[in-house]
Structure formats: C-alpha cells, structure tokens
C-alpha positions as CSV (number, residue, x, y, z in Angstrom):
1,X,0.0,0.0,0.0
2,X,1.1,3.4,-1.2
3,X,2.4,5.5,1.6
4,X,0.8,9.5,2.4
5,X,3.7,12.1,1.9
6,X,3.8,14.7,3.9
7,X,6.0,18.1,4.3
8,X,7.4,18.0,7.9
9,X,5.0,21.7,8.6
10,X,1.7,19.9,7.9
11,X,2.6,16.5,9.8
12,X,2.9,19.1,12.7
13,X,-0.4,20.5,11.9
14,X,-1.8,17.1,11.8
15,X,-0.1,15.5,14.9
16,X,-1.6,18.6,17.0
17,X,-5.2,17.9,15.4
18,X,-4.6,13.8,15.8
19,X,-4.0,14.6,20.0
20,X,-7.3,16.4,20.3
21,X,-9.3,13.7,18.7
22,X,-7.7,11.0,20.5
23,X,-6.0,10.2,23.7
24,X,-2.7,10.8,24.5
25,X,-1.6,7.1,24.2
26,X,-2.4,6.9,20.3
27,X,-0.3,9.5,19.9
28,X,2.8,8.4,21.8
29,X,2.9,4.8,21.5
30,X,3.6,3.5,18.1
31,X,1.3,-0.3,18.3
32,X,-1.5,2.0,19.6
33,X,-1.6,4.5,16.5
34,X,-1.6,1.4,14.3
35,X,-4.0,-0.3,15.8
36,X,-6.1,3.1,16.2
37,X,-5.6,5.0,13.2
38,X,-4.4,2.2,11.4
39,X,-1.2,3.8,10.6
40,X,2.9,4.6,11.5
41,X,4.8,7.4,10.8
42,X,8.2,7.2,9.3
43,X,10.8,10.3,8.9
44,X,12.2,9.9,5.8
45,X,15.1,12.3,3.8
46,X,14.9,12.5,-0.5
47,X,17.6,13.3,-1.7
48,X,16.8,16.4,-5.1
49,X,19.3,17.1,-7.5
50,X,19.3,20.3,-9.2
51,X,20.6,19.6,-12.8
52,X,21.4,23.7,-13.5
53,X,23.8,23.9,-11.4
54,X,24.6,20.7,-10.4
55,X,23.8,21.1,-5.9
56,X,21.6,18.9,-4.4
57,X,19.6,19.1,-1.2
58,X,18.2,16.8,0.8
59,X,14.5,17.1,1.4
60,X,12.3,16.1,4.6
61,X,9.2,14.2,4.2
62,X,7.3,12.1,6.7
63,X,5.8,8.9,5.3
64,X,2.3,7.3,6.7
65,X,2.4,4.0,6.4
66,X,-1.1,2.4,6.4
67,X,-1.9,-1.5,6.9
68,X,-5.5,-1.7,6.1
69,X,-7.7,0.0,3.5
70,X,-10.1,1.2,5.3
71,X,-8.9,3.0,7.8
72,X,-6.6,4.7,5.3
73,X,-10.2,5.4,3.4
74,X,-11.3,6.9,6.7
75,X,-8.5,8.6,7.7
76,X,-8.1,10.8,4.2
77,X,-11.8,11.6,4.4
78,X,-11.8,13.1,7.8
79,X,-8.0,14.4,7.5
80,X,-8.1,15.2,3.6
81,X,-7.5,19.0,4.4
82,X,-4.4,18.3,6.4
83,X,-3.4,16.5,3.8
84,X,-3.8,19.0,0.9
85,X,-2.2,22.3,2.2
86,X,1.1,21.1,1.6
C-alpha cells in the first residue's frame, strides 16, 4: 500500500489535530496509533538534485504507512485538508 507524503510543517499541523481527537496514548505509543488509526509514521530524507547547477539538497518528508484499507479510506476523508495544504 502506497504510503501519504507529507511536508514536515503539515505532519505538525496534523499531529496537533490527531492529539485532540484521540487520547494521548495513540499518539505516543507507536502499536496503539496502528491499531487506532491504522497507521505509522516514518521520517524519511529525499535526496533532489538540481541539474542547473549541479547542488543537491536533501528534502524532509514524513511517510504514513497504512496496513488496512479502510482505515486509510477513513483517515483521508476526515483528514483530507491536512493533507492537501502542503
């Protein structure tokens, strides 16, 4: 399954929303947000070359990783606006 990309700024945004809607133990315990929200996140680096002038940066990205369908389903639908500011 395809993982959500996100810009570091709007997994912020969404972590502060996710601790409202849920107690704190989704949040901080990793088994707990999968079984939950069906998901993990995963802090990942991209590496983007610039072909004018030949630098390169690296860029930061958090990956969720979701293990069933539908909560992946459920969790765009409710979260989709979080998900499109980037």
């Amino acid at each position: 399954m395809k993982a959500i990309v996100l810009k570091p700024i709007q997994w912020e945004e969404l972590k502060q929303q996710l601790a409202q809607d849920y107690p704190p133990a989704v949040m901080l315990l990793r088994y707990k947000r999968r079984e939950v929200l069906g998901f993990t996140e995963r802090y990942h680096q991209q590496w983007v070359n610039h072909t004018q002038n030949e630098f390169g940066y690296y860029r930061k990205e958090v990956h969720l990783d979701f293990f069933d369908d539908a909560k992946r389903t459920f969790f765009t639908l409710k979260y989709g606006d979080y998900l499109e500011k980037g």
